[in-house]
C-alpha positions as CSV (number, residue, x, y, z in Angstrom):
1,X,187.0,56.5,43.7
2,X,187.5,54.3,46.5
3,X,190.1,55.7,49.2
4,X,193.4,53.6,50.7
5,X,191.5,52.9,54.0
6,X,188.9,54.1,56.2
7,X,190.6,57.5,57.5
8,X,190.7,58.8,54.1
9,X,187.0,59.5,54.1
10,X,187.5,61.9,56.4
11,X,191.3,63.2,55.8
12,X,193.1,66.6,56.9
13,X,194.5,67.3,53.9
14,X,194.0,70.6,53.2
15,X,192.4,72.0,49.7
16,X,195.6,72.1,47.7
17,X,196.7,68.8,48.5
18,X,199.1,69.3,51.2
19,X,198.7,67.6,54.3
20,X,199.0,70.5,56.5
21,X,197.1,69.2,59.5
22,X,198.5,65.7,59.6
23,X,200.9,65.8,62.1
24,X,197.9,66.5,64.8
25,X,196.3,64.0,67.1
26,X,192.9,65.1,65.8
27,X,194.0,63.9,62.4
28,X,195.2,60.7,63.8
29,X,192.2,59.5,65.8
30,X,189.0,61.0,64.3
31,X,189.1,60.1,60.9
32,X,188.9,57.1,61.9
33,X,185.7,57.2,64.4
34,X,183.8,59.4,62.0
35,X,184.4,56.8,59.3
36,X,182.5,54.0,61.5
37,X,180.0,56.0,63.4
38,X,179.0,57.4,59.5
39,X,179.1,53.4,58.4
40,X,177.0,52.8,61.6
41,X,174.6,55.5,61.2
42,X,173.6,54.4,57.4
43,X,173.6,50.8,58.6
44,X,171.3,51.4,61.6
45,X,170.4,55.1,62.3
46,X,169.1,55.5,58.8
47,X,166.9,52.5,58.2
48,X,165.3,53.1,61.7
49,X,165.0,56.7,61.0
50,X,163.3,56.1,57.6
51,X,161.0,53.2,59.0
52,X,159.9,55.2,62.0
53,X,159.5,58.4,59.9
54,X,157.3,56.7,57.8
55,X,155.4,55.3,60.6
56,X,155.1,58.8,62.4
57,X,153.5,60.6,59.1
58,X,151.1,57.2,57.9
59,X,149.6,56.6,61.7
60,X,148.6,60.1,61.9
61,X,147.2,60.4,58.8
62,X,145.0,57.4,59.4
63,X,144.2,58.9,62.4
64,X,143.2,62.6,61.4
65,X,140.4,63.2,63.6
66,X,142.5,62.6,66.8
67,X,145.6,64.5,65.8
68,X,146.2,67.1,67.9
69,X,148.4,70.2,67.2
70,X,152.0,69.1,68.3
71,X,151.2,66.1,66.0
72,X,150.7,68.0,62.4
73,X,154.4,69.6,63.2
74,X,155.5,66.6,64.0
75,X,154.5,64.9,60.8
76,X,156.0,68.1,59.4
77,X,159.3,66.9,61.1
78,X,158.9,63.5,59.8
79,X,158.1,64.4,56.2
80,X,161.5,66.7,56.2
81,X,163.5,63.5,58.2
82,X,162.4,60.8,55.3
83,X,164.1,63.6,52.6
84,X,166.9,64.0,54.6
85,X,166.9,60.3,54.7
86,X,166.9,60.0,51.3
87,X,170.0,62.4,51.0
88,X,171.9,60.9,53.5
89,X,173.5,58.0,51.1
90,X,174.4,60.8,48.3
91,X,176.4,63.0,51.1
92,X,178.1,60.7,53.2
93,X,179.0,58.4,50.3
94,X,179.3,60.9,47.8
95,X,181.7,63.8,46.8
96,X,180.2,66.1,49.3
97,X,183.3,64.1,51.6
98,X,187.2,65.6,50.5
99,X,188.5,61.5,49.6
100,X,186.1,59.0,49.8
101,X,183.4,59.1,46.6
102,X,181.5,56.1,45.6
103,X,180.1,58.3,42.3
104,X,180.5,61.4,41.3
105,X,177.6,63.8,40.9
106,X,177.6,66.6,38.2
107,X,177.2,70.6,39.4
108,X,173.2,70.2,38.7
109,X,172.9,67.2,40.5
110,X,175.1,68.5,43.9
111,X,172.8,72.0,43.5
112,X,169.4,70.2,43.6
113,X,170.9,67.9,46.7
114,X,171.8,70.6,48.2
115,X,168.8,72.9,47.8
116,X,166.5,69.7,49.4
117,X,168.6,69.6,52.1
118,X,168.1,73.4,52.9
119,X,164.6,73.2,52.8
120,X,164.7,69.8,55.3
121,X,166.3,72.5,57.3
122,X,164.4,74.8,57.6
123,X,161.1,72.8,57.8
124,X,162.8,71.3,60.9
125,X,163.9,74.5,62.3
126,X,160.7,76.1,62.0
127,X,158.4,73.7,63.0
128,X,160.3,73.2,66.4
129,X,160.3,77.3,66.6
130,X,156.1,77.5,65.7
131,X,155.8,74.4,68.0
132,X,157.3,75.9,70.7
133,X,155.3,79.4,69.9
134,X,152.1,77.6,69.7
135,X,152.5,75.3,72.7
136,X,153.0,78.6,74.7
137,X,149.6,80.1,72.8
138,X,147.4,76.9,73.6
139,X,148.8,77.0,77.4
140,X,148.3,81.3,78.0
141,X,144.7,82.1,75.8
142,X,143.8,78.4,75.2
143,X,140.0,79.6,74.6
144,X,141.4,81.5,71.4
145,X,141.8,78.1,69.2
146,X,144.7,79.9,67.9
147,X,146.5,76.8,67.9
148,X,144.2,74.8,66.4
149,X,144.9,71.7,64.6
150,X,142.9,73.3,61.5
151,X,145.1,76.2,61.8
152,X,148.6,74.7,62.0
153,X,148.3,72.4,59.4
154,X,147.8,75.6,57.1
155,X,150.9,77.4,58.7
156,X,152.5,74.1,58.1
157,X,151.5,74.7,54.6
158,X,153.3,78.5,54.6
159,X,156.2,76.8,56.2
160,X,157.1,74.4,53.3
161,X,156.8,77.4,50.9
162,X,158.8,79.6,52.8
163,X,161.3,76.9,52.6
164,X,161.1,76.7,49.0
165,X,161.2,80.6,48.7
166,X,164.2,81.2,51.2
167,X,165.8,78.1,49.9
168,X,165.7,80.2,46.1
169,X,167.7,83.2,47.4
170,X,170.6,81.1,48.4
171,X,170.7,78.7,45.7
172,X,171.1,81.5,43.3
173,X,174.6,82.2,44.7
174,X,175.0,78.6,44.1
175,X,174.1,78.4,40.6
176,X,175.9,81.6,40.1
177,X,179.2,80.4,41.5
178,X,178.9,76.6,38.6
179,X,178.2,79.2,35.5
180,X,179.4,82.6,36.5
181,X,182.2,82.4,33.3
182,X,179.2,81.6,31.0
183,X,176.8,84.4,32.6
184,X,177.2,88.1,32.8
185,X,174.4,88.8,35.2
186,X,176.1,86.4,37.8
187,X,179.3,88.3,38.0
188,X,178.0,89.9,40.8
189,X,176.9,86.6,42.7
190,X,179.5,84.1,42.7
191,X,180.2,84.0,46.5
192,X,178.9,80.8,47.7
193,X,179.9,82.6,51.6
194,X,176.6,84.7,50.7
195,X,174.6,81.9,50.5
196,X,175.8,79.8,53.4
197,X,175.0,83.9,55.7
198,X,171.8,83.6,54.3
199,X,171.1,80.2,55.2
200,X,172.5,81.0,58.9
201,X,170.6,84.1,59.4
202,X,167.1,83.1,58.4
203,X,167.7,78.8,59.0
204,X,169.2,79.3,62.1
205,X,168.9,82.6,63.9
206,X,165.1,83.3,63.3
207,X,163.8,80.5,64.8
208,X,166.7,79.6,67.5
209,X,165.9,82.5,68.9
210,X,162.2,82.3,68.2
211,X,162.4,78.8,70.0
212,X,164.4,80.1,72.9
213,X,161.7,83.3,73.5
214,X,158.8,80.5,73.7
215,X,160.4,78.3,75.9
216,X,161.4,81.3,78.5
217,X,157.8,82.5,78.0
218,X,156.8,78.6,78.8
219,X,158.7,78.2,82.3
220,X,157.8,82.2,83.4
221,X,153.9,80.9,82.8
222,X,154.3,77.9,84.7
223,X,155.9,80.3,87.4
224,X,152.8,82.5,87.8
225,X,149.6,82.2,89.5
226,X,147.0,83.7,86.9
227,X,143.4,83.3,85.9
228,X,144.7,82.2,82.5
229,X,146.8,79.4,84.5
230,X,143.8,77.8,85.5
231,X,141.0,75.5,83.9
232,X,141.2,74.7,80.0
233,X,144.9,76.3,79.9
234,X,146.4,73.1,81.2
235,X,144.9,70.9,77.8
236,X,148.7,70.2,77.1
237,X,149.7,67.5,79.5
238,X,152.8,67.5,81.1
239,X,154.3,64.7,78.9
240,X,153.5,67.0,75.7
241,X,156.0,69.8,77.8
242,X,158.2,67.4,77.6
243,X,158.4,65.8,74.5
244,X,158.3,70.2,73.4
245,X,161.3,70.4,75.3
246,X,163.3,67.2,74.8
247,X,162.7,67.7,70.9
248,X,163.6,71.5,70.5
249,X,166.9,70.7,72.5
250,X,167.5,67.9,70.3
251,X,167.4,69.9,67.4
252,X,169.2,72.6,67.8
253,X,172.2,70.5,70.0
254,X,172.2,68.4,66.4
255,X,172.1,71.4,64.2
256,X,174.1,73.7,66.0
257,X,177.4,72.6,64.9
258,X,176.4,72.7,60.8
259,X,175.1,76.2,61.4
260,X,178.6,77.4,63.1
261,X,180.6,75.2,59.9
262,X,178.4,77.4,57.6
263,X,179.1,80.8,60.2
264,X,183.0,79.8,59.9
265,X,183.4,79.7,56.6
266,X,181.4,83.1,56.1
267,X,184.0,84.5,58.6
268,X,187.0,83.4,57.2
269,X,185.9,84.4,53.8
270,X,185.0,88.3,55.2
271,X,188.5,88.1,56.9
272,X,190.3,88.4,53.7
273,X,193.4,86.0,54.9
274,X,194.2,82.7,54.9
275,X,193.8,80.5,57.7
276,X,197.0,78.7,59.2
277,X,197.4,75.7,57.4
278,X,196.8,73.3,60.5
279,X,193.5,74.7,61.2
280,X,193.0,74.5,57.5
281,X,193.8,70.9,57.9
282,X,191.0,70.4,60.2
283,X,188.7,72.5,58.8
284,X,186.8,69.5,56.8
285,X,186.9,67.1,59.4
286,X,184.3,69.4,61.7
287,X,182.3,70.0,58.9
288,X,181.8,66.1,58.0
289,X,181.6,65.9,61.8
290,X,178.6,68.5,61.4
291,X,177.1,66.9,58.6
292,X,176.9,63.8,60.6
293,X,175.2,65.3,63.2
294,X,172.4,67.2,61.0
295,X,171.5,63.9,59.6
296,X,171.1,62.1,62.5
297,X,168.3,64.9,64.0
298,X,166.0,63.1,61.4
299,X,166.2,59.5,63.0
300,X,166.6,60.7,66.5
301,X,163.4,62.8,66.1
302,X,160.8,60.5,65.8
303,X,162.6,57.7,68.3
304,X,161.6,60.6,70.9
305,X,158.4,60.9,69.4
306,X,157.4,57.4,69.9
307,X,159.1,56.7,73.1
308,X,157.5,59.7,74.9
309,X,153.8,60.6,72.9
310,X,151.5,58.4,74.6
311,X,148.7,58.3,71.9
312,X,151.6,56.9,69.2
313,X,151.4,53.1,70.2
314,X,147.4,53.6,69.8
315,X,147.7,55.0,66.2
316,X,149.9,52.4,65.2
317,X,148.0,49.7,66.7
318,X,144.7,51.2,64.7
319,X,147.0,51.3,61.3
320,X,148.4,48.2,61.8
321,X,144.3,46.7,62.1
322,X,143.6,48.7,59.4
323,X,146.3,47.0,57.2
324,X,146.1,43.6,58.0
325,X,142.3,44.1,57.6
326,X,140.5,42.9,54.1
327,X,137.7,45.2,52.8
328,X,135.1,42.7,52.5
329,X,135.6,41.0,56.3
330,X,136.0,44.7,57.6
331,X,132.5,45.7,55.9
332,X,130.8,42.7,56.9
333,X,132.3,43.7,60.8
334,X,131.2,47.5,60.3
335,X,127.8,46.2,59.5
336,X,127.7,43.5,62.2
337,X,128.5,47.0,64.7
338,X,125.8,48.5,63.0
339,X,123.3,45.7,63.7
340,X,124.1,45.5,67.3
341,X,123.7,49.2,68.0
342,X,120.5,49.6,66.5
């Protein structure tokens, strides 16, 4: 159903249909901004997210021998940013949004949407936290190999099926809270506020604070003067510190506010009252706002990727030769390299 005008896509009309917040500035202004920075961000954002994404994941692949270890998490990052992509459309267009729905989705169809989107989220979230983790291992005991790019891309592996696993536990509550009249075993699991707990605790907590214990352990080892400080420890340049640290802020600044939305609503659920209607009111506007935001980590992800890794423009300039390349003329120019050499 198509709404009246562009505010209604983001209205402060509370659940029963009253318009309890609509009297307040908030409701006034934002609707209106949210509607075109969410029409800017599919327009733009999305295409260059998707389009660099794919890049990011196909120029490192070509070039697997030269990958190094922040590279495999952030293919990781980019393989999570083209789902997200893909989900975008279906969540800011769709019924996800209190007014504005270009289709409607059945139960099934918002539970699978909605379990991808988890796991994006907590592929993201944890490879930023093991990036951080392993960026501090490869500086501190960098004659371990601990960090290896043979190693991370199998914990990059165990990453994508804890995902899937954590992802389970909370989409049970889901499923639970569609079919609980037709189900006796989910009497006992209809709360979808147990879900959104679990999702904060292990998608949000773990690894925030896992990221935020690397990074301290980062600046006190640039602080001291040790033995370990010295020869191969310094391998990570400085521009890889910084591309760490630009991305890990990035991501949890963007996914911050969708956590505390998900925190809120847990809250106000254990609270056992109703909220005052104005604040009600609001109440969908900041998570829409939130939503926004959580989306847009996967095309502001790889834009930092490209504008500060140094090797990127190489990779893509070796795919890009690689692509416009025929079989036959690049055979007959391997063997021509062949003749030379010997």
């Amino acid at each position: 159903m198509l709404a009246a005008g562009p505010g209604a896509m983001w209205g402060c009309d509370t659940p029963n249909g009253t318009a309890g917040g609509v009297d307040l500035p908030l409701c006034r202004e934002l609707p209106l901004a949210l509607w075109a920075f969410s029409l800017l961000y599919l327009l733009v954002g999305l295409p260059l997210g998707l389009g660099y994404n794919a890049l990011l994941v196909l120029a490192n692949l070509h070039s697997r021998r030269t990958m190094s270890m922040p590279d495999v998490y952030f293919v990781n990052m980019a393989v999570a940013g083209l789902v997200l992509g893909v989900l975008a459309p279906a969540y800011l267009l769709g019924p996800a949004h209190t007014h504005w729905a270009l289709w409607r989705l059945s139960s099934e169809v918002q539970i699978t949407l909605l379990t991808l989107f988890h796991v994006s989220a907590l592929v993201t979230m944890y490879s930023a936290a093991l990036l951080s983790l392993d960026c501090y291992i490869e500086r501190a005991l960098p004659r371990t190999y601990m960090s290896s790019v043979y190693n991370t891309r199998h914990v990059c592996g165990f990453v994508w099926g804890g995902a899937l696993l954590t992802s389970f536990s909370s989409l049970l509550f889901h499923i639970c809270s569609h079919v609980s009249s037709r189900l006796a075993e989910c009497a006992d699991m209809r709360s979808t506020e147990a879900a959104d707990a679990i999702m904060v605790l292990v998608g949000y907590v773990v690894p925030a604070l896992a990221t935020l214990y690397a990074l301290v352990l980062i600046a006190r080892l640039r602080k001291e003067d040790t033995p370990l400080g010295h020869g191969e420890a310094g391998r990570l340049e400085p521009s890889e510190h910084r591309l760490l640290g630009v991305t890990v802020g990035t991501q949890l600044g963007l996914w911050t506010p969708y956590y505390l939305t998900l925190l809120g609503q847990v809250l106000v659920a254990a609270k056992g009252r109703p909220m005052e209607s104005h604040y009600l009111g609001v109440l969908p506007l900041v998570k829409d706002l939130a939503r926004l935001l959580a989306f847009s980590s996967s095309s502001v992800t790889p834009l930092i990727y490209r504008h500060m890794d140094k090797s990127f423009p190489s990779k893509l300039r070796r795919l890009a030769k690689r692509l416009q390349c025929r079989p036959r003329h690049c055979a007959q120019d391997q063997g021509g390299i062949q003749q030379v050499g010997a």
